[in-house]
Jmol script that loads the backbone (N, CA, C; Angstrom):
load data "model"
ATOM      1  N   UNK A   1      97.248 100.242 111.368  1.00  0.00           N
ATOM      2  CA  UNK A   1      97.069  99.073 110.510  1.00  0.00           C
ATOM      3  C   UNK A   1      95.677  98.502 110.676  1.00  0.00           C
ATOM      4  N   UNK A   2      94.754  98.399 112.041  1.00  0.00           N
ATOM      5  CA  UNK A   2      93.817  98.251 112.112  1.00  0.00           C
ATOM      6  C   UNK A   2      92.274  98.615 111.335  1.00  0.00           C
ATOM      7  N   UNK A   3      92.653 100.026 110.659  1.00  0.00           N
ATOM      8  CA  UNK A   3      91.438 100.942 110.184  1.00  0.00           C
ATOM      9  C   UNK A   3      91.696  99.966 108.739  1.00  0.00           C
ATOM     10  N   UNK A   4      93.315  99.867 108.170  1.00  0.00           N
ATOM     11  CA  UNK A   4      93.240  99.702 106.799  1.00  0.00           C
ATOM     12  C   UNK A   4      92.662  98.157 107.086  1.00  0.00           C
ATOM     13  N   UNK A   5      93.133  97.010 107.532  1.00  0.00           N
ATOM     14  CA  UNK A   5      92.949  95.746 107.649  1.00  0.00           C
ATOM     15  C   UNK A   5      91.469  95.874 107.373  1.00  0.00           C
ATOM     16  N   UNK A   6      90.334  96.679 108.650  1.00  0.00           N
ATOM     17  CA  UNK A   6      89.004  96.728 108.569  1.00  0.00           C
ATOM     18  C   UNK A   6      88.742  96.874 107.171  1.00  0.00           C
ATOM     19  N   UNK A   7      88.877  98.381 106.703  1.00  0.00           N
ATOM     20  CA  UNK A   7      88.363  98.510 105.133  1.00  0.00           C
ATOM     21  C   UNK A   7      88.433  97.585 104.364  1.00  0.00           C
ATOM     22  N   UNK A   8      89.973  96.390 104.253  1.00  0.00           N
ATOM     23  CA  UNK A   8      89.776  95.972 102.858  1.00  0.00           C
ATOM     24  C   UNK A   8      88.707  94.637 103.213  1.00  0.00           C
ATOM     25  N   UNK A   9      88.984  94.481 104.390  1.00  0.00           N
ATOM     26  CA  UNK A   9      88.186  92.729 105.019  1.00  0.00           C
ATOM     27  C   UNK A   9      86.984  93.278 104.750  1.00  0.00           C
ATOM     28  N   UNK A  10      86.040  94.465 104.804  1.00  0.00           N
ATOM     29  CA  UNK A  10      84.837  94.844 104.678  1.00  0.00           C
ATOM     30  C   UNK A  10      84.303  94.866 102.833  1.00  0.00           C
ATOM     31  N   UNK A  11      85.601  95.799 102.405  1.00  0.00           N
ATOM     32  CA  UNK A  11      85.267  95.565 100.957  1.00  0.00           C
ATOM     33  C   UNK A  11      85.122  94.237 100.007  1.00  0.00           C
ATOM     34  N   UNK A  12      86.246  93.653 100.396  1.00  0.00           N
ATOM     35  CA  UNK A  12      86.347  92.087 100.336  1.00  0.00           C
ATOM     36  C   UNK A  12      84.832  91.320 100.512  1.00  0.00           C
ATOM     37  N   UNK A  13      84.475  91.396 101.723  1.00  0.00           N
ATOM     38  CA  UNK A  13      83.386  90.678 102.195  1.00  0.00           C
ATOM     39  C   UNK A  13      82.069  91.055 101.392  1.00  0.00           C
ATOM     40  N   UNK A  14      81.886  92.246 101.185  1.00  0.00           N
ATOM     41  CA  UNK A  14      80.762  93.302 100.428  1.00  0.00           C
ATOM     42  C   UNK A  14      80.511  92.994  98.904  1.00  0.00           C
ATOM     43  N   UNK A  15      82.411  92.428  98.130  1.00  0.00           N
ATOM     44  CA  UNK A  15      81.917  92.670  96.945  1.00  0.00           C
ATOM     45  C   UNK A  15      81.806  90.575  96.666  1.00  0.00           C
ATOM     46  N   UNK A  16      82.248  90.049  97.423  1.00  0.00           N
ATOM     47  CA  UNK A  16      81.856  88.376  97.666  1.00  0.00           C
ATOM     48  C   UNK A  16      80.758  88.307  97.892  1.00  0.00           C
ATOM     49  N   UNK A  17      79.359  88.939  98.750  1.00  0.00           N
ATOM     50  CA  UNK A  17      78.357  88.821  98.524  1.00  0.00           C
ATOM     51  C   UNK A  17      77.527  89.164  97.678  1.00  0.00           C
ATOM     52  N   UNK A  18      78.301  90.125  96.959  1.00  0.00           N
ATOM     53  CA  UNK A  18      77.741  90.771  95.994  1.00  0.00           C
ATOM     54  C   UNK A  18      77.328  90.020  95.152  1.00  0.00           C
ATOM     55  N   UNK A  19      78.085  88.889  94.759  1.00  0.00           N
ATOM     56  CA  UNK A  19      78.567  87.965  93.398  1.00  0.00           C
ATOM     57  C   UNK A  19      77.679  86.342  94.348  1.00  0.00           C
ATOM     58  N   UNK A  20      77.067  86.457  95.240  1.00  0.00           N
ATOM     59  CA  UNK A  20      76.446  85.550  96.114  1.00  0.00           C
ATOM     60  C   UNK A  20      77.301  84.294  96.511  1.00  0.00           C
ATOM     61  N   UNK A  21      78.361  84.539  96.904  1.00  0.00           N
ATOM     62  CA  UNK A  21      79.290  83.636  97.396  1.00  0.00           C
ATOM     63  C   UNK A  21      79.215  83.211  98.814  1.00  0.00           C
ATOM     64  N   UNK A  22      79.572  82.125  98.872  1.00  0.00           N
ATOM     65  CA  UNK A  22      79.810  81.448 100.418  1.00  0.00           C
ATOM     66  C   UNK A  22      81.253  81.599 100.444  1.00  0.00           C
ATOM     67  N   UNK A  23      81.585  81.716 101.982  1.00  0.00           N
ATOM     68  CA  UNK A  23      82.822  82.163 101.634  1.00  0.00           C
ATOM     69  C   UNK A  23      83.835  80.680 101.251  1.00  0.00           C
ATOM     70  N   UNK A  24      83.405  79.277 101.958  1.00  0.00           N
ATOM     71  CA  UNK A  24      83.547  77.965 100.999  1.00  0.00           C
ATOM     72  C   UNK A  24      83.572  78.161  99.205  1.00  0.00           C
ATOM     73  N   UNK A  25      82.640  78.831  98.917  1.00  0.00           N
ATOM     74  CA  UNK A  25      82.750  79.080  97.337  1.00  0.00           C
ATOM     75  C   UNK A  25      83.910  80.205  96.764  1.00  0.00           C
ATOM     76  N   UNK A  26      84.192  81.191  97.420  1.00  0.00           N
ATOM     77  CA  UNK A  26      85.061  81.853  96.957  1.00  0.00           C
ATOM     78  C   UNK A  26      86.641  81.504  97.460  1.00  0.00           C
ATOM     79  N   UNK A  27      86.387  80.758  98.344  1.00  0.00           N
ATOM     80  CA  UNK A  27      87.769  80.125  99.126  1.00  0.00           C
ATOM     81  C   UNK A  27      88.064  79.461  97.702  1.00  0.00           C
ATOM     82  N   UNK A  28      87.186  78.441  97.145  1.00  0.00           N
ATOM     83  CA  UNK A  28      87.170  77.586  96.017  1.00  0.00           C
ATOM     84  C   UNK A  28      87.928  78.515  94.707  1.00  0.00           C
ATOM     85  N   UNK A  29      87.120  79.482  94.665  1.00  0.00           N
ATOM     86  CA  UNK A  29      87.297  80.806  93.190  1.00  0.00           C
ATOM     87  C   UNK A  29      88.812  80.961  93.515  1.00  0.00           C
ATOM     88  N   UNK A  30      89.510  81.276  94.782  1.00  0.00           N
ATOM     89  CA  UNK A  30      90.491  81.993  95.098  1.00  0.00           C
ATOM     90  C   UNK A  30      91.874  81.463  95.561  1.00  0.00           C
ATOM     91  N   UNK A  31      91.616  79.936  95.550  1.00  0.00           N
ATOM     92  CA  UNK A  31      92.536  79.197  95.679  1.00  0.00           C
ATOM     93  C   UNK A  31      93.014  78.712  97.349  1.00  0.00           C
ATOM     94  N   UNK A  32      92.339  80.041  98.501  1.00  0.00           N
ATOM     95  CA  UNK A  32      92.048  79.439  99.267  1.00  0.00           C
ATOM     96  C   UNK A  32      90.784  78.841 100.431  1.00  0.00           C
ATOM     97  N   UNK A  33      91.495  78.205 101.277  1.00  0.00           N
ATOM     98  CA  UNK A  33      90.061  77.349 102.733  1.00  0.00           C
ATOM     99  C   UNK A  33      89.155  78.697 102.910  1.00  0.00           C
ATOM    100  N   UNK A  34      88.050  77.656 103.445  1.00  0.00           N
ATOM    101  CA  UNK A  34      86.904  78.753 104.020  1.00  0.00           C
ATOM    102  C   UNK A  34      87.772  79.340 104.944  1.00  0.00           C
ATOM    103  N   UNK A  35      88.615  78.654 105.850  1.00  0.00           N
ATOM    104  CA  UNK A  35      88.689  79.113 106.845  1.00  0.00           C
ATOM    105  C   UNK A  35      89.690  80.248 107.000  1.00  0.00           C
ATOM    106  N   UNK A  36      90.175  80.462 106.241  1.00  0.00           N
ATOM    107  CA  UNK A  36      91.113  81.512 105.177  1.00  0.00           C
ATOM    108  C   UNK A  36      90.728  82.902 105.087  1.00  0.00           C
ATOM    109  N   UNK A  37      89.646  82.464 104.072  1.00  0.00           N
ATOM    110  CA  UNK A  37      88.243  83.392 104.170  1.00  0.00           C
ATOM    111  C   UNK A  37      87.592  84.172 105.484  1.00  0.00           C
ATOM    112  N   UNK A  38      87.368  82.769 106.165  1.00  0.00           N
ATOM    113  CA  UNK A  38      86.579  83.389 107.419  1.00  0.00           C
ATOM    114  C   UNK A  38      87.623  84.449 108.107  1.00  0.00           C
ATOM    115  N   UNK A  39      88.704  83.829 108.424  1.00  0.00           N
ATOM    116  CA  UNK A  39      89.369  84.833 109.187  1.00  0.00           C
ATOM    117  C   UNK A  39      89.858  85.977 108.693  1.00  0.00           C
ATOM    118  N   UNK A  40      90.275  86.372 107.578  1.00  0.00           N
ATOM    119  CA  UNK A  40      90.672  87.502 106.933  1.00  0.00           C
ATOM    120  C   UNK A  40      89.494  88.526 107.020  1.00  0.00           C
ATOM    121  N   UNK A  41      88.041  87.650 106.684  1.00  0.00           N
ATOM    122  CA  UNK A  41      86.542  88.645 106.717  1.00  0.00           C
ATOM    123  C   UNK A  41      86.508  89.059 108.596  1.00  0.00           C
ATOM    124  N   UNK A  42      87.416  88.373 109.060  1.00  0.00           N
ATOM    125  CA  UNK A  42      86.980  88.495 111.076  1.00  0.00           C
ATOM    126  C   UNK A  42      88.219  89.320 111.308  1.00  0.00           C
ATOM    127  N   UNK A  43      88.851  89.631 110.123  1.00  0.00           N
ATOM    128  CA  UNK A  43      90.178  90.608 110.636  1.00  0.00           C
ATOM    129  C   UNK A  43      91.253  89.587 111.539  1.00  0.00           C
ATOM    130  N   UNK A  44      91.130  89.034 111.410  1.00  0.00           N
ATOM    131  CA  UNK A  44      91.639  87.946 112.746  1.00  0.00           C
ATOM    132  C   UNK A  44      93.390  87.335 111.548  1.00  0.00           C
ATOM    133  N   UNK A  45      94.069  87.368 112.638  1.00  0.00           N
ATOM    134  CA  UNK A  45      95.589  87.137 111.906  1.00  0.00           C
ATOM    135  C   UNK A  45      96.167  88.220 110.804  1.00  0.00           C
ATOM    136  N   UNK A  46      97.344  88.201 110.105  1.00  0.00           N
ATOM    137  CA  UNK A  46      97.768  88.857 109.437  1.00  0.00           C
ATOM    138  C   UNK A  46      97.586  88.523 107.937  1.00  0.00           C
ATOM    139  N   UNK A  47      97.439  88.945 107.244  1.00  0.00           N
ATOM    140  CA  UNK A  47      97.367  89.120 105.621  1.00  0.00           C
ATOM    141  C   UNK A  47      98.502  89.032 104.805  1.00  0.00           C
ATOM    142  N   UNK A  48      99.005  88.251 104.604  1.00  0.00           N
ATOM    143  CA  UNK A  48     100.167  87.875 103.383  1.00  0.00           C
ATOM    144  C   UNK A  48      99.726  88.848 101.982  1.00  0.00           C
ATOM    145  N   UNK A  49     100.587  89.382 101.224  1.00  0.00           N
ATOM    146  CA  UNK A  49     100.680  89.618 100.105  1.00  0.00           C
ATOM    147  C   UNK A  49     100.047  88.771  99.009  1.00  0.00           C
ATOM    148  N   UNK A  50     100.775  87.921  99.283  1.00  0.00           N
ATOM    149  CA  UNK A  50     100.451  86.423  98.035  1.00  0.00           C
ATOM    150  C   UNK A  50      98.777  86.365  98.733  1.00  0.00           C
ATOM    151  N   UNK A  51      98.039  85.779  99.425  1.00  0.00           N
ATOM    152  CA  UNK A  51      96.383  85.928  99.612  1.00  0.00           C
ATOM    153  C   UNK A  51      96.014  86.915  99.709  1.00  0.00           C
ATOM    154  N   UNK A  52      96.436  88.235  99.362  1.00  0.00           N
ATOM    155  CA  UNK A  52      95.538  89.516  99.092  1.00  0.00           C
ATOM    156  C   UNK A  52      95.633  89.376  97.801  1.00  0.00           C
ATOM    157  N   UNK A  53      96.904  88.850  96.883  1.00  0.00           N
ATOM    158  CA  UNK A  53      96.716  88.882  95.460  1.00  0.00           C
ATOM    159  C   UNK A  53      95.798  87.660  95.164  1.00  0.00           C
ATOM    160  N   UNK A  54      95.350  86.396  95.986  1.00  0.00           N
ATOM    161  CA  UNK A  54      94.788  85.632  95.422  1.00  0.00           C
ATOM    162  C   UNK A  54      93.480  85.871  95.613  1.00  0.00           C
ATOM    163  N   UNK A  55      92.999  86.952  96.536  1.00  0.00           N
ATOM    164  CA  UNK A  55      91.623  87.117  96.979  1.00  0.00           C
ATOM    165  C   UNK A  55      91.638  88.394  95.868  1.00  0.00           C
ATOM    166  N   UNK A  56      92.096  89.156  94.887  1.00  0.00           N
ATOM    167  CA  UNK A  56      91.964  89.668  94.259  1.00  0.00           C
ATOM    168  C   UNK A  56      91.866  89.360  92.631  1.00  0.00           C
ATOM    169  N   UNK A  57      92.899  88.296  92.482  1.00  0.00           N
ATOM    170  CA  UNK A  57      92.473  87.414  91.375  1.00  0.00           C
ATOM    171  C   UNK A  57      90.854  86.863  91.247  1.00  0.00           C
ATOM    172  N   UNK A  58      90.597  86.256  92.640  1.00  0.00           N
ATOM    173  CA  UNK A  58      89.339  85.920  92.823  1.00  0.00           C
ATOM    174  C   UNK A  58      87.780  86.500  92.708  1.00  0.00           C
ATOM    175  N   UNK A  59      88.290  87.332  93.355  1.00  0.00           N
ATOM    176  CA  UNK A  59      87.284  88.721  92.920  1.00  0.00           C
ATOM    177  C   UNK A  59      87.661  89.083  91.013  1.00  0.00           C
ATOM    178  N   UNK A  60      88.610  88.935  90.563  1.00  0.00           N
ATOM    179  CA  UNK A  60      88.970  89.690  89.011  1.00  0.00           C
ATOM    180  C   UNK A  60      89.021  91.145  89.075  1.00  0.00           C
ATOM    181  N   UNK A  61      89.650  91.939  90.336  1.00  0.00           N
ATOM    182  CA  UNK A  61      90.453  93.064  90.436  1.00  0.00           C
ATOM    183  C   UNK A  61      92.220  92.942  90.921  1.00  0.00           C
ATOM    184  N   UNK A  62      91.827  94.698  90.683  1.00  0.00           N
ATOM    185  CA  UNK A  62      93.859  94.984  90.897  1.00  0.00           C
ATOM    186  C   UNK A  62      92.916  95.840  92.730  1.00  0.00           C
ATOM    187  N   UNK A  63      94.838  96.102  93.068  1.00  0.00           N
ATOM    188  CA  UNK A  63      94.535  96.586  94.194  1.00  0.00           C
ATOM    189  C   UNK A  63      93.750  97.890  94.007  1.00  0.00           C
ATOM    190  N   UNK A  64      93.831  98.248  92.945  1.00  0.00           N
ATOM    191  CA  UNK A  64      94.012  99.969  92.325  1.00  0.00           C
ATOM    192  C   UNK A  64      92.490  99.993  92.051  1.00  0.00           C
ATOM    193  N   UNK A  65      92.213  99.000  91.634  1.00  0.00           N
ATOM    194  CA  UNK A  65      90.014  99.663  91.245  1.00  0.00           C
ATOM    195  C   UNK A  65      89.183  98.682  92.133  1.00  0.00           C
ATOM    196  N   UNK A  66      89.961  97.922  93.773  1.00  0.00           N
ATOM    197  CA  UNK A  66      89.147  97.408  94.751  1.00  0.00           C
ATOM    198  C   UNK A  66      88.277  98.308  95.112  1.00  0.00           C
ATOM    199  N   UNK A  67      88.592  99.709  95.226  1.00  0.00           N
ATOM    200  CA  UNK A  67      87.719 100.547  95.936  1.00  0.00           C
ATOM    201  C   UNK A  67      86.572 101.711  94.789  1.00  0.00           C
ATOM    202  N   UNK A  68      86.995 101.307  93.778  1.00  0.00           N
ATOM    203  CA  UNK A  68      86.026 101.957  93.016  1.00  0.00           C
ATOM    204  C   UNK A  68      84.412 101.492  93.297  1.00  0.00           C
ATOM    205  N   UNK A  69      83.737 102.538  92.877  1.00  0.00           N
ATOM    206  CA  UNK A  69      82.145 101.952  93.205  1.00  0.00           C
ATOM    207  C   UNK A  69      81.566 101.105  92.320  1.00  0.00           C
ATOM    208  N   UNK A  70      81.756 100.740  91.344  1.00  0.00           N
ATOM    209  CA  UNK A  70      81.410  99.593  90.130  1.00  0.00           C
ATOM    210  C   UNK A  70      82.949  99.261  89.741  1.00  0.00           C
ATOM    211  N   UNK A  71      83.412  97.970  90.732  1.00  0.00           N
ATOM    212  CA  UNK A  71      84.433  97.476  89.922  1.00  0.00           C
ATOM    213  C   UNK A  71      84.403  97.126  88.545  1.00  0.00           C
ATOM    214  N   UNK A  72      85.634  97.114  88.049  1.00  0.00           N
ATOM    215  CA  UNK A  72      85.377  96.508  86.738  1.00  0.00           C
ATOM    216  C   UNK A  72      86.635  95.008  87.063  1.00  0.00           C
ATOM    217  N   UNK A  73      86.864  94.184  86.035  1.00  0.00           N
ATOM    218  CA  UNK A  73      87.911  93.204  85.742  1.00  0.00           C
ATOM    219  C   UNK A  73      89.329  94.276  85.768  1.00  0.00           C
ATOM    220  N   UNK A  74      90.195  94.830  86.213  1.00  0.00           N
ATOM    221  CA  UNK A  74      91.235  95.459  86.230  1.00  0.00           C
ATOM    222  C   UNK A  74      92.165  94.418  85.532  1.00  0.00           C
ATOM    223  N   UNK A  75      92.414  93.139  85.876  1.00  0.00           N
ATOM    224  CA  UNK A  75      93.167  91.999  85.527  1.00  0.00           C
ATOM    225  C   UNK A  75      93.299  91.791  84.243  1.00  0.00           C
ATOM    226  N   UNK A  76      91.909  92.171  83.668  1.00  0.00           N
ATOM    227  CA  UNK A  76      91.427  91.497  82.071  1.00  0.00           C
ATOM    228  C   UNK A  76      92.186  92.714  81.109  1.00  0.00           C
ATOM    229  N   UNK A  77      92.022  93.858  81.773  1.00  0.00           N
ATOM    230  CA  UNK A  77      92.050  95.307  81.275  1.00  0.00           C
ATOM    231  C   UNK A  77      93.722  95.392  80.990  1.00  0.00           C
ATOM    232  N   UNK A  78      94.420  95.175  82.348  1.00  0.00           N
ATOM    233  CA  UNK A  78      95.990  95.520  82.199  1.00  0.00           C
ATOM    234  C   UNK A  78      96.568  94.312  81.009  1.00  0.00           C
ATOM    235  N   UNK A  79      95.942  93.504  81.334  1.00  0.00           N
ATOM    236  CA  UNK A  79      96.674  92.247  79.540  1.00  0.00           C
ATOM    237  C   UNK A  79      96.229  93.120  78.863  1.00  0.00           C
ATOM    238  N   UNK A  80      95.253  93.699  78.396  1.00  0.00           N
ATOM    239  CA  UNK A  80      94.779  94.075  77.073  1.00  0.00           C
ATOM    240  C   UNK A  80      95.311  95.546  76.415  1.00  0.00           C
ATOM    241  N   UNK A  81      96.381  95.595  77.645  1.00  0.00           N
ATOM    242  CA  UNK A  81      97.354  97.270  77.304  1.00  0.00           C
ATOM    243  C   UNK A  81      98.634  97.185  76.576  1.00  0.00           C
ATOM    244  N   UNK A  82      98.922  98.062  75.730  1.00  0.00           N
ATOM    245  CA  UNK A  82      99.731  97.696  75.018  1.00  0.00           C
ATOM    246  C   UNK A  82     100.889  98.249  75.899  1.00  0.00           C
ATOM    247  N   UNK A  83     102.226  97.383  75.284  1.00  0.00           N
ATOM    248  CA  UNK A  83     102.899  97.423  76.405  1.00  0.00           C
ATOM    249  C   UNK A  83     103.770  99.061  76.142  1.00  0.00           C
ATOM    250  N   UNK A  84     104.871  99.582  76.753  1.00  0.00           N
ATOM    251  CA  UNK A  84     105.306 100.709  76.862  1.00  0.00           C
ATOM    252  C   UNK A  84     106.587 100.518  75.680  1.00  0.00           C
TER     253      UNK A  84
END
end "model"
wireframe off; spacefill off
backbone 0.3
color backbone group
């Protein structure tokens, strides 16, 4: 669980600076505290479901294109599919 926790707290952290965020500012974008932020980016405590989906809302991805090399909006994309 350790290797995966690292990857996503790294990707996470990588694509928040990307977008020049403090992590106070994306705590803001994402509904939650810096300190939220801080610790999830320090690996530190466990990761709820519900704040991986809100740190992904935040960012404007799915779990599924976090790791692509040019995210796109995944969020914007799946509304805009017609349904089955």
């Amino acid at each position: 669980m350790g290797d995966t926790k690292h990857i996503i707290a790294s990707r996470v952290r990588t694509l928040r600076e990307e977008q020049g965020w403090s992590q106070a500012e994306f705590g803001q974008i994402a509904g939650l505290s810096r300190v939220q932020i801080c610790r999830f980016e320090a690996e530190e405590g466990n990761l709820t479901l519900r704040n991986l989906d809100k740190i992904l809302d935040g960012l404007g991805l799915t779990i599924e294109n976090l790791f692509d090399e040019h995210p796109r909006n995944g969020r914007d994309d799946a509304r805009e599919m017609p349904e089955r």
